[in-house]
Structures are given as structure tokens and as C-alpha cells.
C-alpha positions in Angstrom: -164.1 -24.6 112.3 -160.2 -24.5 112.3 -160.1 -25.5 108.9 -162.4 -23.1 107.8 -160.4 -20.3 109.6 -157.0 -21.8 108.0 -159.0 -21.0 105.2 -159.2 -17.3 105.6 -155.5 -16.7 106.6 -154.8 -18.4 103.1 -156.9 -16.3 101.2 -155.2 -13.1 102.9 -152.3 -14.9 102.1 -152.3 -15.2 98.5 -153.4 -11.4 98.5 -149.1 -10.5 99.6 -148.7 -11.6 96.0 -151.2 -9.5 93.9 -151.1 -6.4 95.8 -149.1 -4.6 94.3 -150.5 -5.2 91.1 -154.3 -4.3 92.5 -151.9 -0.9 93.8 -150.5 -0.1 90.8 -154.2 -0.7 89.4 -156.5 1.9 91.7 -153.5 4.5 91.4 -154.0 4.1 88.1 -157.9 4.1 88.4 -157.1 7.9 90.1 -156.8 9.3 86.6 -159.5 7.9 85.1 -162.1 9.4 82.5 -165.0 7.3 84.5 -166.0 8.5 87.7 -167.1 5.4 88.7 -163.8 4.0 88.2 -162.2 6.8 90.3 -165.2 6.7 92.8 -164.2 3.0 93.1 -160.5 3.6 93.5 -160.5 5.9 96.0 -163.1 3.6 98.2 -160.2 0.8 97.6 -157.2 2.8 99.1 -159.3 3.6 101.8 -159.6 -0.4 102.6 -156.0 -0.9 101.9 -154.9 2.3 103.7 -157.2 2.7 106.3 -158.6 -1.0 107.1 -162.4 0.5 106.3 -165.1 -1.8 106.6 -167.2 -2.0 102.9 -169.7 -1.0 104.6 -173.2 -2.6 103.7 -173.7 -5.7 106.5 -175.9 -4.0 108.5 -177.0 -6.1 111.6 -180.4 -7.4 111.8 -182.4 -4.7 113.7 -179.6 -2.2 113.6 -181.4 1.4 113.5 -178.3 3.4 113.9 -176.9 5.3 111.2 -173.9 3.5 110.7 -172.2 3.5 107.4 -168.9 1.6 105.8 -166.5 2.8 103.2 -168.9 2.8 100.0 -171.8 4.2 101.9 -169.9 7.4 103.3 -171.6 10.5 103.2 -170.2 14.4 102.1 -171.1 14.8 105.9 -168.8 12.3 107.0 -165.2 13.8 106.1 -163.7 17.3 106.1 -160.6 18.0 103.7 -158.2 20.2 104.9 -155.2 21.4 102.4 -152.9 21.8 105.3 -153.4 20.9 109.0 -151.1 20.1 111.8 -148.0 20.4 109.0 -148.7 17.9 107.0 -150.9 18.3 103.6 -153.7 16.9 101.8 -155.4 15.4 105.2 -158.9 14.2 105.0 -160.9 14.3 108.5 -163.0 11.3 108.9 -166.0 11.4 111.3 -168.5 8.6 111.2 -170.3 5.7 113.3 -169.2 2.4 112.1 -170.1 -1.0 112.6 -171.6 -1.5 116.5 -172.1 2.4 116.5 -168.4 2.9 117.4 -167.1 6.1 116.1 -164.2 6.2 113.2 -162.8 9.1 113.5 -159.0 10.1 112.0 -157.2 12.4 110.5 -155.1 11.0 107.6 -152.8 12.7 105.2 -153.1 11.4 101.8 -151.5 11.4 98.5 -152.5 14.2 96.6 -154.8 12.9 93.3 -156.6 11.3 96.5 -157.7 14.9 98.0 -158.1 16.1 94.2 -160.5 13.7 93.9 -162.3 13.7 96.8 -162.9 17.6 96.4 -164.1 16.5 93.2 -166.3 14.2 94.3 -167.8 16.7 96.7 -168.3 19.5 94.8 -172.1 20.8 94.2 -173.2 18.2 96.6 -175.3 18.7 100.1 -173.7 17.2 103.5 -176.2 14.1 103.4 -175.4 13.2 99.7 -173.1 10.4 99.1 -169.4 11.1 98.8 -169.2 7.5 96.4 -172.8 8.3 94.3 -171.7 6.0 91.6 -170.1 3.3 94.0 -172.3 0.5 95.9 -170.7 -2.4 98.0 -171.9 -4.7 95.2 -170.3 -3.1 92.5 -167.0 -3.0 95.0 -166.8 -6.7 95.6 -167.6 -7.6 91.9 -164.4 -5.8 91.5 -162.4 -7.4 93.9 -163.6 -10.8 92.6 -162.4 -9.8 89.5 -158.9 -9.0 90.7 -158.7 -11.9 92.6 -160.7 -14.9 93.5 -162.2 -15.1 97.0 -161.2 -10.9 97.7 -163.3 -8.9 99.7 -162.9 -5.6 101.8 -162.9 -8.5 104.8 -159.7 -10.2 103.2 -157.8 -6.5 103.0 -158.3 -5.9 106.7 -156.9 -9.3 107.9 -153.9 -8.7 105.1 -153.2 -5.6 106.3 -153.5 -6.3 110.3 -151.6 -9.8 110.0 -148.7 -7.8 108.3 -148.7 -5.0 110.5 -148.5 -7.5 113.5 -145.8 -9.6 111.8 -143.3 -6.4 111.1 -144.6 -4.5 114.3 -143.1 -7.8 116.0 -140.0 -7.8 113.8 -139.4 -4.2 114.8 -140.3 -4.0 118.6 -139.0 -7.7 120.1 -135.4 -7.6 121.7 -134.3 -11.4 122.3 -132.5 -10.0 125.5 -135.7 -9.2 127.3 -137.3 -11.8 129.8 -140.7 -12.9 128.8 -142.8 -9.7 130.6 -140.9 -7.3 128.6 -141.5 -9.7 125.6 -145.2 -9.4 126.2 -145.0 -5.9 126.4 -143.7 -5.3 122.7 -146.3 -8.5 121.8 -148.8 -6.3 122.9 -147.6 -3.1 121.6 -147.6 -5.0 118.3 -151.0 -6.4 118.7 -152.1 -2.3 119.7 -150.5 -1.3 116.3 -153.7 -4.1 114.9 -155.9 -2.4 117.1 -155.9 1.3 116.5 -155.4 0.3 112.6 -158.7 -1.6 112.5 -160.6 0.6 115.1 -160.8 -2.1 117.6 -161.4 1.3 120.3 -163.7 0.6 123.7 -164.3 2.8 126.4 -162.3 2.8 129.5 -162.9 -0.3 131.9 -164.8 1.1 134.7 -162.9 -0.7 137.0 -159.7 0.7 135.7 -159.0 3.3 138.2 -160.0 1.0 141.2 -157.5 -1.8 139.1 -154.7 0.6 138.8 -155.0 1.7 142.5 -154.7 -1.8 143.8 -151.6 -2.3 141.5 -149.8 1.3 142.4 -150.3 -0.3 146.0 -148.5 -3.8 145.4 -146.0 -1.5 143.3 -145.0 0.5 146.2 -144.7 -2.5 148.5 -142.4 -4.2 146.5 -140.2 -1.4 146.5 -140.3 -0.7 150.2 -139.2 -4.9 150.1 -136.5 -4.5 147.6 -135.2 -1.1 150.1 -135.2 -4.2 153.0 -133.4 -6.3 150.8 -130.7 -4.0 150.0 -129.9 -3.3 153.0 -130.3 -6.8 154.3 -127.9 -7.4 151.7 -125.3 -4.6 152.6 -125.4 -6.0 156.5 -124.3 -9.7 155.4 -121.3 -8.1 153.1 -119.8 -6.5 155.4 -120.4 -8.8 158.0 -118.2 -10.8 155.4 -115.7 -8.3 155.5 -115.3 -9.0 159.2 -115.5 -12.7 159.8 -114.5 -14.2 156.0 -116.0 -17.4 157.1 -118.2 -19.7 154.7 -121.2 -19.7 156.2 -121.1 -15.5 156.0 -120.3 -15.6 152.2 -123.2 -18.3 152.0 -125.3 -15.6 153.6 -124.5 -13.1 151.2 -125.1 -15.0 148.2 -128.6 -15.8 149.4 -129.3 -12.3 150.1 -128.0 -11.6 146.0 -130.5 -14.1 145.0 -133.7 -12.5 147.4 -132.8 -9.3 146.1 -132.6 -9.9 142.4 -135.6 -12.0 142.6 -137.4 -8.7 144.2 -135.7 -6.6 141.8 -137.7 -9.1 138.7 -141.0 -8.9 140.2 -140.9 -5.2 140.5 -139.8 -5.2 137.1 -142.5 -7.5 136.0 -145.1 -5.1 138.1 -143.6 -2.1 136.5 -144.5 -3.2 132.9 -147.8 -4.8 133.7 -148.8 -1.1 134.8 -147.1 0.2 132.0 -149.4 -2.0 129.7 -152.6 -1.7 131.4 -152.5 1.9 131.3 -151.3 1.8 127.1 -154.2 -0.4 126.7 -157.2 1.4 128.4 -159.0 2.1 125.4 -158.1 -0.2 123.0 -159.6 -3.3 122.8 -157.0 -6.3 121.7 -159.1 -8.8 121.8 -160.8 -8.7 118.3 -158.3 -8.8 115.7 -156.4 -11.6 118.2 -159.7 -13.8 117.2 -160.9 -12.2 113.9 -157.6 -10.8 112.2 -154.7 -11.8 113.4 -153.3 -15.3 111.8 -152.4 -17.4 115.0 -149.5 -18.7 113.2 -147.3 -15.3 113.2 -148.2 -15.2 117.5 -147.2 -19.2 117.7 -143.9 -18.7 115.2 -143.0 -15.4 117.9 -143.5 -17.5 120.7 -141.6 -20.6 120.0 -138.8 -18.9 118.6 -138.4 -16.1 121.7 -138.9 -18.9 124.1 -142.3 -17.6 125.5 -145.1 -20.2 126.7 -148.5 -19.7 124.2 -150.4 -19.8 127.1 -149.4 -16.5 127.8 -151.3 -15.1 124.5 -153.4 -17.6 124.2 -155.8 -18.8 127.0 -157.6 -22.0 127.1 -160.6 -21.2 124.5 -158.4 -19.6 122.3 -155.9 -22.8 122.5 -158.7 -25.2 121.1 -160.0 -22.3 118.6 -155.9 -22.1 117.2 -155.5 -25.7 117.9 -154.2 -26.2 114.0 -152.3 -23.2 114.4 -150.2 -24.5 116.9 -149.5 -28.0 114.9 -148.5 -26.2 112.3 -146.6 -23.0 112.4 -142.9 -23.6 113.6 -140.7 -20.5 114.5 -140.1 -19.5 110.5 -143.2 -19.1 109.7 -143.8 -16.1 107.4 -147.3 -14.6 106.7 
């Protein structure tokens, strides 16, 4: 299993190098006399761009009408020449894979919208917006561009390097390891909300948050004590200047700042739950997400894998783990 999963990251890997080539290529596919070949590179900046599923793999006794990239419908997306100040945005509405609902409003480069007009035009809602595009004819072409790529491999390109810079960007070496987990986890969100990963709010999340507001506010009403605990052996101090007053005072320091981390700690793991309520992490850590860029982050910020990684997902990355030292570059 792990080497057939090393496998994958390596495929996504070698994409870094020809991307910008297959970029150059569907930009240049825009202009095109076919419309197949500008069907086709439209469909392929919405991978890249938007992490789209192809959108054929239908699950065995799936009824819903769920569609992928290639099988989008007219239906499916409303262009709009200007909305919200930007220009050019395309409004995407559609059930997706699992019957969870894509929808986004993207701004796009401009031959894109020219395009997709195009591609609209004299057509009813429930025609497709890719009539001369089928997933088959899609991966032939990705084969062709490079061996072993599929709309699969662009999604676990694109969230891997999103996660990589989002970590680059967000980590500050100063922080103890809760506010390190936060920017991990803001990182890993950036994965989330690019691949869809979405899922409704826990239903135990209010009662959750309660219980947490309540430890919250007990913890402050200790750190209060403590303070003043704290002020009461100083100047106590101030009056006696014996040892065993200043040894008094130092512990006090120690019970206060080690209130004043916990309520920190507290703080941040509200501020995450509450960032997190509808998104669910979980799937690009496992499906995505090359274990090697979390293990690299946490052996060279110092913070123990366990805290990403629980026990399952230990064995799963097991090869990870032997392999990726803290330079490790997707």
C-alpha cells in the first residue's frame, strides 16, 4: 500500500516539471480553429484552476445527478461580465461527486469567458457546455502530455503545492506548537476549500463550543487568582526581602505563566474549531496531501507528528516518515 501511494505523490511530482509547458499549451488551445480543441482547453484550466473532478466515475448505484468537469451542463454555470468588481466571473452551481454541491464564483481570464459564451450560445440549459468533450477523449490527452496524468494527478499537484507554500507563508518559528497547529491547519483549510472537501456543521458543534467557552472562562477567572496571588507575594517581598519570600514569588511567576499558556492554548483551539466547522480536513490529509511536506514541517518546527498524524494515519505514512527529512520539497 505505502508504496503504491509513494507512487502517486511521484507522479504529481514529476507534473511541477511539465506544467508549464501543458499551460502554455491549453492557453494556446484557447485560440484554436477546432472546437474540440478549445472545448478541451477550457475543461483543463478548470482542473488546474479549480481542482474539478473529470467527472465520469460515477459510483455504483449512484442515481443522483452528479456531474464532473467534462460532463457540465449550460445549466450548471452563469457568466457574469462584471460582478462584485471583478470581471469575466463564471458562477458555478452543480452536485459533484457524493451529491456535495460545487458552487463558486471565479473570475477568469478573459478568452476563458469568450469561450464559454461561445460555447453556450444557441444551446438549451440541459445541453452540454463541453458537446465535443468526453472524459475519455480528456484523459487520452493527458496521457499524451505526460505519462501516468489524469485530472486525479492535477488535484493532488495542485493541493500538495498549495499546502507546501500555504505552510511557507503562514508558519512563524516563534510560535509554540498550538499556534503552529493553527497555521498547519489553516494551510491544510487552504487544501480544503480548493478541492471542495465542504461538510455540514457537526451537530454537536454548538453543545462542543459551549463546553469549551465554559473551560475558557474558568481559566481566566484562574489566571485573575493568579495574578493577584502573584501581586500579594511581591509585595510581601517588598516587606520582608527574605529568601524564602522571593522563592515564593518566583513560584507564583511560574503558576501564572503556566495558566497564562493553557488559556492561550484554549484560545486557539476555539479559534480553530470554529474556522473549521464546515470544512472537512480530513480528505486531502489521506487522499491529497503528500505526507512528506506535513513530516518535513514538523521535524523542522520541532512539532511531534503525532499531533497531525494519529495512530492509523502513522502506519498508512509509515514510508513517509522514513523518508522525508526537514528539506524536503514537493
Amino acid at each position: 500500500q505505502g508504496e503504491k501511494d509513494w507512487q502517486k505523490y511521484e507522479v504529481a511530482r514529476r507534473l511541477k516539471d511539465v506544467v508549464h509547458k501543458i499551460r502554455a499549451q491549453y492557453r494556446t488551445d484557447w485560440k484554436s480553429k477546432e472546437m474540440k480543441k478549445r472545448q478541451r482547453a477550457v475543461a483543463l484550466y478548470f482542473i488546474d484552476k479549480l481542482a474539478l473532478r473529470a467527472g465520469n466515475e460515477k459510483e455504483e448505484g449512484e442515481t443522483a445527478d452528479t456531474v464532473g468537469c467534462c460532463s457540465l451542463r449550460v445549466e450548471h454555470i452563469t457568466l457574469h461580465p462584471k460582478l462584485d468588481g471583478q470581471d469575466h466571473v463564471v458562477e458555478f452551481d452543480f452536485l459533484g461527486k457524493d451529491s456535495i454541491r460545487y458552487y463558486n464564483k471565479v473570475s477568469v481570464e478573459k478568452p476563458v469567458f469568450k469561450n464559454l459564451q461561445l460555447f453556450m450560445k444557441n444551446k438549451d440549459p440541459a445541453d452540454d457546455l463541453f458537446d465535443r468533450l468526453n472524459t475519455s477523449i480528456l484523459n487520452r490527452h493527458l496521457q499524451s502530455l505526460m505519462d501516468g496524468l489524469t485530472a486525479k494527478v492535477f488535484r493532488t499537484y495542485n493541493a500538495s503545492i498549495t499546502l507546501q507554500e500555504q505552510l511557507k507563508a503562514l508558519t512563524n518559528s516563534e510560535d509554540n506548537v498550538a499556534g503552529k497547529l493553527l497555521s498547519y491547519n489553516r494551510a491544510n483549510r487552504a487544501v480544503a476549500i480548493l478541492c471542495n472537501h465542504q461538510r455540514s456543521t457537526p451537530k454537536t458543534f454548538e453543545k462542543s463550543m459551549q463546553n469549551l467557552q465554559t473551560k475558557i472562562d474558568a481559566k481566566k477567572q484562574q489566571v485573575e487568582e493568579a495574578q493577584q496571588e502573584l501581586k500579594k507575594a511581591e509585595d510581601e517581598f517588598e516587606d520582608t526581602q527574605d529568601d524564602k519570600a522571593k522563592a515564593n514569588v518566583e513560584k507564583k511567576k511560574k503558576l501564572l505563566k503556566r495558566l497564562e499558556e493553557q488559556l492561550a492554548k484554549l484560545n486557539v483551539q476555539a479559534t480553530d474549531k470554529e474556522e473549521n466547522k464546515q470544512i472537512a480536513l480530513g480528505t486531502s490529509k489521506l487522499n491529497y496531501l503528500d505526507p512528506r511536506i506535513s513530516i518535513a514541517w514538523c521535524k523542522k518546527f520541532g512539532v511531534p507528528i503525532e499531533k497531525i498524524y494519529n495512530k492509523t494515519q502513522r502506519d498508512k505514512f509509515a514510508w513517509a516518515i522514513d523518508m522525508a527529512d526537514e528539506d524536503f520539497e514537493f
